[in-house]
C-alpha positions in Angstrom: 42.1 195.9 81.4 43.9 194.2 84.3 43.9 190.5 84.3 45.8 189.5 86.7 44.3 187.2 89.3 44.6 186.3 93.2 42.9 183.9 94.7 40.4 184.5 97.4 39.8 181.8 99.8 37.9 184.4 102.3 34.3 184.4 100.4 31.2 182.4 100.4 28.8 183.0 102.7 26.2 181.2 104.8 23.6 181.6 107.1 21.1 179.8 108.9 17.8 180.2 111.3 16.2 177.8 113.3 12.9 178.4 115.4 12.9 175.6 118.7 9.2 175.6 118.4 9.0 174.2 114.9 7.5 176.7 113.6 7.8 177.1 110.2 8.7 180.0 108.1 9.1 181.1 104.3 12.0 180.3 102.5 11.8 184.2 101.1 13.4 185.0 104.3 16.6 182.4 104.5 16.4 184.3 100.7 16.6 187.7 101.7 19.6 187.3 104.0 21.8 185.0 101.5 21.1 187.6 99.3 22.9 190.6 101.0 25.8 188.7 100.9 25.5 187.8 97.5 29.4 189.7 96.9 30.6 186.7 99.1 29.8 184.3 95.9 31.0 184.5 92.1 27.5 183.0 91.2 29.2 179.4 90.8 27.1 178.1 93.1 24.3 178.8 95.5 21.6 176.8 97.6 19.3 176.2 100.1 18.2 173.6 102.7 14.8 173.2 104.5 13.3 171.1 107.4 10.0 170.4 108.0 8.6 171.2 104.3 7.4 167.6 103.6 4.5 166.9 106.5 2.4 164.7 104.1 5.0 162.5 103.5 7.1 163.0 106.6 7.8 158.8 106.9 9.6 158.7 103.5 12.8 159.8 102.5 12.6 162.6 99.9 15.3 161.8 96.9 16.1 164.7 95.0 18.1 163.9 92.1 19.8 165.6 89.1 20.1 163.7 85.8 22.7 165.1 83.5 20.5 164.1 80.3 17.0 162.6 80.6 18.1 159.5 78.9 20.0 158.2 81.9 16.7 158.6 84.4 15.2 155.4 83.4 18.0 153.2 84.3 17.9 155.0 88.1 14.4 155.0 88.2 14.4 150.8 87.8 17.2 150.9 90.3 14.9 153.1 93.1 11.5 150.6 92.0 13.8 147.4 92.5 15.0 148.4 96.1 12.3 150.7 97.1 8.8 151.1 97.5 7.9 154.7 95.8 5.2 157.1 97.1 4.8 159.7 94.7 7.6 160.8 91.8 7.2 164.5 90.7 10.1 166.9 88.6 10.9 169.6 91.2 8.5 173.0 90.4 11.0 175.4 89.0 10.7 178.4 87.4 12.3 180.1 84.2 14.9 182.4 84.8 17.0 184.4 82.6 20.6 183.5 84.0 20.0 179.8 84.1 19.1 178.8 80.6 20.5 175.4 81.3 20.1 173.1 84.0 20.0 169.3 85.2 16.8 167.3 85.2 15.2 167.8 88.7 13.0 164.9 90.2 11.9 164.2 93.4 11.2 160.6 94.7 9.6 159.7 97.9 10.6 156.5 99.1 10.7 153.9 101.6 13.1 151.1 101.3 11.8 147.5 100.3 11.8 145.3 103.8 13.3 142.1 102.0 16.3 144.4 101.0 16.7 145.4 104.6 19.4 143.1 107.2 20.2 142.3 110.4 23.8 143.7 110.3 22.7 146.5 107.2 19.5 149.1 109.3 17.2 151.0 107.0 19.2 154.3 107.2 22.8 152.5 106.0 21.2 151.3 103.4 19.7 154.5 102.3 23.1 155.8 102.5 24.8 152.9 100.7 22.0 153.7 97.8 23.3 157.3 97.4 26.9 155.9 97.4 26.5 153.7 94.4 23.8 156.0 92.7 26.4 158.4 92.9 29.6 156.8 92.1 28.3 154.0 89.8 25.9 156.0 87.5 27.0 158.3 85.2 25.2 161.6 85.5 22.8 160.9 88.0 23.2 162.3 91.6 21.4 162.0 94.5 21.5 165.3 96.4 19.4 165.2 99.2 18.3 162.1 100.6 16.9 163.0 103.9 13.0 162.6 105.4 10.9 165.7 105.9 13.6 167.7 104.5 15.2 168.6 101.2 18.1 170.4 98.9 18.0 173.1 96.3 21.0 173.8 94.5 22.6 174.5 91.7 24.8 177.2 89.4 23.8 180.4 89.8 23.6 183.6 92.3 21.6 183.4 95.1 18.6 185.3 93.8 18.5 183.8 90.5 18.7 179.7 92.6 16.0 180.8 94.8 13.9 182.3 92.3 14.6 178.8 90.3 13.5 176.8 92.8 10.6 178.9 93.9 12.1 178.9 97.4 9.4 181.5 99.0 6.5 178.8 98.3 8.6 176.3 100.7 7.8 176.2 104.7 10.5 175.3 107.1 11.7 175.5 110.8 15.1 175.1 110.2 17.0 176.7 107.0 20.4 177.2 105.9 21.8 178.5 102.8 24.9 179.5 101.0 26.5 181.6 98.1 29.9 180.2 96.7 32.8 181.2 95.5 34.7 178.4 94.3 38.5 178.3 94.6 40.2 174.7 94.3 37.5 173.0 92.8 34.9 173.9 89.8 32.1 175.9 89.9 29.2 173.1 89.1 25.6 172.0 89.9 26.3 169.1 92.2 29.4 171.4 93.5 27.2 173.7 95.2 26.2 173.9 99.2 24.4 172.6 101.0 26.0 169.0 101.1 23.6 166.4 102.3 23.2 163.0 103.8 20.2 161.9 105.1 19.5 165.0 107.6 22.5 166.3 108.0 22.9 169.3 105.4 26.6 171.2 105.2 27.4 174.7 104.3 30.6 175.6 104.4 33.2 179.1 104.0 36.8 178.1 104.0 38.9 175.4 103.0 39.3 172.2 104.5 43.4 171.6 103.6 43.0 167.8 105.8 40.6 167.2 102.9 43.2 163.9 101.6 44.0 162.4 105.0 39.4 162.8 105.7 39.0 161.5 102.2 41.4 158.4 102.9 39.6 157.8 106.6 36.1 157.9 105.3 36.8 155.4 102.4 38.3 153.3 105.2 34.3 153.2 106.5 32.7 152.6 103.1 32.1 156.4 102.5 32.2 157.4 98.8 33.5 160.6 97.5 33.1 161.6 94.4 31.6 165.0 94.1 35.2 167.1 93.7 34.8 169.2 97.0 36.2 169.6 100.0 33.3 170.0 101.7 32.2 166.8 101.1 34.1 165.2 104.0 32.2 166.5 106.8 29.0 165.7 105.7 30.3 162.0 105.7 32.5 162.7 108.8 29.4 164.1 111.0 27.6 161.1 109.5 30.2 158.4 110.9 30.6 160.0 114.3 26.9 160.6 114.9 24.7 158.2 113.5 27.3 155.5 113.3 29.2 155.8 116.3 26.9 157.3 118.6 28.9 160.7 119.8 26.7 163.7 120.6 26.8 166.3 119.2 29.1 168.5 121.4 31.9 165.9 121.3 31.5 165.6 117.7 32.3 169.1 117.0 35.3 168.9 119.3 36.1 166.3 117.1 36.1 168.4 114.2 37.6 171.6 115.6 39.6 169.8 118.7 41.5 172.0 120.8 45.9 172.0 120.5 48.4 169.5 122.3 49.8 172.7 124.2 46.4 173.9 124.9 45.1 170.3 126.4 48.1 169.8 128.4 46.8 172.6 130.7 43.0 171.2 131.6 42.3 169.3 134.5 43.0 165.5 134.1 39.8 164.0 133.7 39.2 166.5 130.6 42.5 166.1 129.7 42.1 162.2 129.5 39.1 162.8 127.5 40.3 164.9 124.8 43.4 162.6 124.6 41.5 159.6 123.6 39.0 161.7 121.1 42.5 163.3 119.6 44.4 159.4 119.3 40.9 157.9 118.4 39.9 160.3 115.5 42.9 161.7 114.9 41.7 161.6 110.7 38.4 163.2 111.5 40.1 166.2 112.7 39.8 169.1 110.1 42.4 171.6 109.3 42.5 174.9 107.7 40.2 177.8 107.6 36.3 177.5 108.3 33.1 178.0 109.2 30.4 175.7 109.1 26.5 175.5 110.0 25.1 171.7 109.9 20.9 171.3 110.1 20.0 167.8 111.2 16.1 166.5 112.0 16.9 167.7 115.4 18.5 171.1 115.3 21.3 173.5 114.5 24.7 173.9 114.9 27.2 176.2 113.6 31.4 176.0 114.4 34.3 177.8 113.5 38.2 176.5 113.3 40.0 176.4 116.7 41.7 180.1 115.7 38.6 180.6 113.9 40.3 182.3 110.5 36.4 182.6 109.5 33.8 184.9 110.7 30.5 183.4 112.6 28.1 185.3 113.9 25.4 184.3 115.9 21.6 186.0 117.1 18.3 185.4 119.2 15.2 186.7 119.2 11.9 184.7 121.1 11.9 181.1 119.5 14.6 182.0 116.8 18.2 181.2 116.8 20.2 183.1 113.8 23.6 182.5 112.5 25.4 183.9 109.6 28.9 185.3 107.9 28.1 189.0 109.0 25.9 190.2 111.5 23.9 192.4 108.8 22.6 189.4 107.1 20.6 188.1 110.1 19.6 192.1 110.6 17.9 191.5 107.4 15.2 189.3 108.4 15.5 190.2 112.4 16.2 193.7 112.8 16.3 193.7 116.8 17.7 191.0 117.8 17.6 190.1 121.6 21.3 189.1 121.6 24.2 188.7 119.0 28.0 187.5 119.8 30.5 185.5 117.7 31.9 182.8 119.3 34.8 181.6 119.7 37.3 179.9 118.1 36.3 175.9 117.8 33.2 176.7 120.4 30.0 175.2 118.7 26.6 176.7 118.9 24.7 174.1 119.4 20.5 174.8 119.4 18.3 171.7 119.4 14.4 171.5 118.9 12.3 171.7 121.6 10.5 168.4 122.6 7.2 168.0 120.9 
């Protein structure tokens, strides 16, 4: 038997659908296309993320959490009552499977923060995310991993078959979805570990390596961002987050952010965008992210997917009527949309940017 062993840093894969119209589809199908690229993962991780599958309790902000032992869920659960007022508390419907004979505790909260706890200079959504900070850096095994309204996380250890057949994915409803099978490389293979990274809407999934991960970790912290969850990927959930929500970029200049064009290549546009990329290059310099990837990011609004700027991971992209598509290969959105209208990978550090329609 040989054993020797290279390491791979070309798996995972993701994909992702959106339809502008908000119309909601089964999670079987984000299913069926993670699945034909289930050779992309080592079955150390897999998971999903939906939009739109909480109507009824659309003005709360849906907790899932994972408790390590179900000893240390009382202690949360006094934390969430003391700062929150709670809606409905439910352990997420799973199902037995064979390959999973273990796994967290899985409870859902919906919530709405307590107005006393609220401040002028702290808004509702910072301190939603400064609840999922300490929950998750101050609680031993307890971890908040989605936190998001209207909108939730399913994740865990396992191949992407055996997580959505876990989670009973095909009984959710979404119009936006994105999913991902892993294949761990620099960091271990563990429930929390796997993608989709979330904070409040935004939802990561990611193929590649993110080598600026220590000088992103260090600029975060610098902002009051936690990270603790032993993952690269974990920065540019936090990084979208800052420039976003807290800083008020778009989301076009936010991706040029992440993926922002060369010196020797901005030296040759026309002053005024020249200028421009200058300042976001000097300005954010430690939110820029190095190394190979690919990303797709959901958020309430929308989808996005982006490359690296000499994109060193692949990105495909689809449409058909109301539907946007984006995956790894092009024969996982064949899957679940076999004639596509049009399909094209773009390029290098160019962002596909597809928003929801106004209601």
């Amino acid at each position: 038997m040989n054993h020797n062993y290279q390491k791979d840093i070309s798996g995972c894969g993701l994909t992702g659908l959106i339809n502008k119209k908000k119309t909601r589809v089964s999670g079987d199908a984000i299913a069926r296309s993670l699945c034909l690229m289930n050779e992309r993962g080592n079955g150390l991780g897999a998971g999903y993320a939906a939009y739109g599958i909480y109507p009824e309790f659309a003005d709360f902000y849906a907790f899932h959490i994972m408790y390590d032992d179900p000893s240390v869920r009382f202690g949360a659960e006094d934390f969430l009552k003391h700062n929150f007022h709670v809606e409905k508390t439910e352990e997420i419907p799973t199902s037995p499977v064979a390959a999973i004979p273990i796994s967290p505790l899985l409870v859902r909260y919906f919530v709405s923060p307590n107005k006393d706890k609220l401040s002028s200079i702290e808004g509702e959504e910072d301190f939603v995310v400064n609840t999922v900070m300490k929950i998750n850096s101050e609680m031993d095994g307890v971890y908040v991993f989605s936190s998001g309204k209207n909108m939730g996380a399913f994740k865990g250890v396992g191949n992407p078959a055996e997580i959505a057949e876990f989670y009973r994915i095909e009984e959710y409803e979404g119009y936006i979805w994105t999913a991902h099978t892993r294949f761990p490389t620099n960091t271990p293979g563990w429930w929390g570990g796997a993608h989709p990274f979330t904070l409040l809407d935004w939802s990561i999934v990611h193929n590649g390596e993110i080598s600026s991960y220590g000088i992103n970790k260090r600029y975060l912290e610098m902002f009051g961002y936690k990270l603790m969850l032993l993952t690269d990927t974990e920065v540019v959930t936090y990084i979208l987050d800052l420039l976003v929500r807290k800083h008020g970029l778009d989301i076009q200049t936010a991706c040029t952010t992440l993926a922002a064009p060369f010196w020797k290549d901005i030296d040759e546009l026309d002053e005024d965008r020249r200028e421009l990329l200058t300042a976001l290059r000097m300005t954010y310099g430690s939110a820029l992210l190095n190394g190979p990837f690919s990303l797709l990011f959901g958020h309430s609004n929308g989808l996005v997917g982006i490359n690296d700027r000499i994109k060193l991971r692949p990105l495909v992209a689809a449409t058909k009527d109301d539907f946007v598509y984006m995956a790894s290969e092009e024969s996982a959105i064949r899957e679940i949309c076999p004639s596509p209208d049009k399909v094209w990978a773009p390029r290098a550090g160019d962002p596909v940017i597809v928003n929801l329609e106004a209601d």
